[in-house]
N, C-alpha and C positions, 0 to 999 in steps of 0.2 A: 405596539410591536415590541415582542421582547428580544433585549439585545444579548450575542452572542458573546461567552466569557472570551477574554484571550486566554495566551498559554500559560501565564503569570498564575491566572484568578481561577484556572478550571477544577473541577473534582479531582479528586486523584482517581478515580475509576476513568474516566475522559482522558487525563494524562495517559494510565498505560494504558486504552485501548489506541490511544494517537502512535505509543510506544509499539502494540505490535503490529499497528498499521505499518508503521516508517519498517519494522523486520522482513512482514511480506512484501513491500516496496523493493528492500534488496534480494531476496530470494526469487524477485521477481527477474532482477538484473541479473542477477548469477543463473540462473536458468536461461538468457537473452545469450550470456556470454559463453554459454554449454552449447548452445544450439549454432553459435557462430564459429566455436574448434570444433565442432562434430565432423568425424568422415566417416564411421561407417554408419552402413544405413538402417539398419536396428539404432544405434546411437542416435542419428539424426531424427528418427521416429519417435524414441522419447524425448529427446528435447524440445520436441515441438508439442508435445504431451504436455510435457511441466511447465514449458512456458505458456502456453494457453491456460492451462490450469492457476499458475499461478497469477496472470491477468484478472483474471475473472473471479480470483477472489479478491485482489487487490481490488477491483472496480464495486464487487458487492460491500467491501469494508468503507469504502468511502460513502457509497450512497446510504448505505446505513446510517454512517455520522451523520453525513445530511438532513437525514427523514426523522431521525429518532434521539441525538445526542448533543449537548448543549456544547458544543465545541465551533470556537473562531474557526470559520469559513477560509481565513488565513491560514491557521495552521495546517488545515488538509489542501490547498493549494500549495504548498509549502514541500507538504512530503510530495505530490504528483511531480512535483516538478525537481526531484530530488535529493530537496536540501533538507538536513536535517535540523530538528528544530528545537 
């Protein structure tokens, strides 16, 4: 079984794609906190746009690392759970 680098030991390709994972992570939150000032309802409309959108790239980026990228399983729990790492 082969083991998974940590954040220390990783590629540097691994590092910044963990780097723009942890960005869409907060453009993910910044579109949560759009949708939660929104009052009109064209406004409300996109923020539920962006924020679904940005979900679902946030969830496709990780399962990527998962299936394809030599990166500690730590560290992408790490950013899901919003710490940066």
């Amino acid at each position: 079984m082969k083991r998974k680098k940590t954040v220390q030991t990783m590629s540097p390709e691994a590092a910044e794609y963990l780097e723009n994972l942890w960005q869409v992570w907060q453009q993910w939150q910044s579109a949560k906190n759009m949708f939660e000032q929104a009052v009109d309802p064209d406004m409300v409309e996109f923020a539920i746009y962006n924020m679904e959108a940005r979900k679902k790239q946030f969830n496709y980026m990780v399962k990527y690392a998962r299936e394809n990228l030599d990166i500690d399983p730590r560290a992408l729990a790490m950013i899901e759970q919003g710490i940066l790492i």
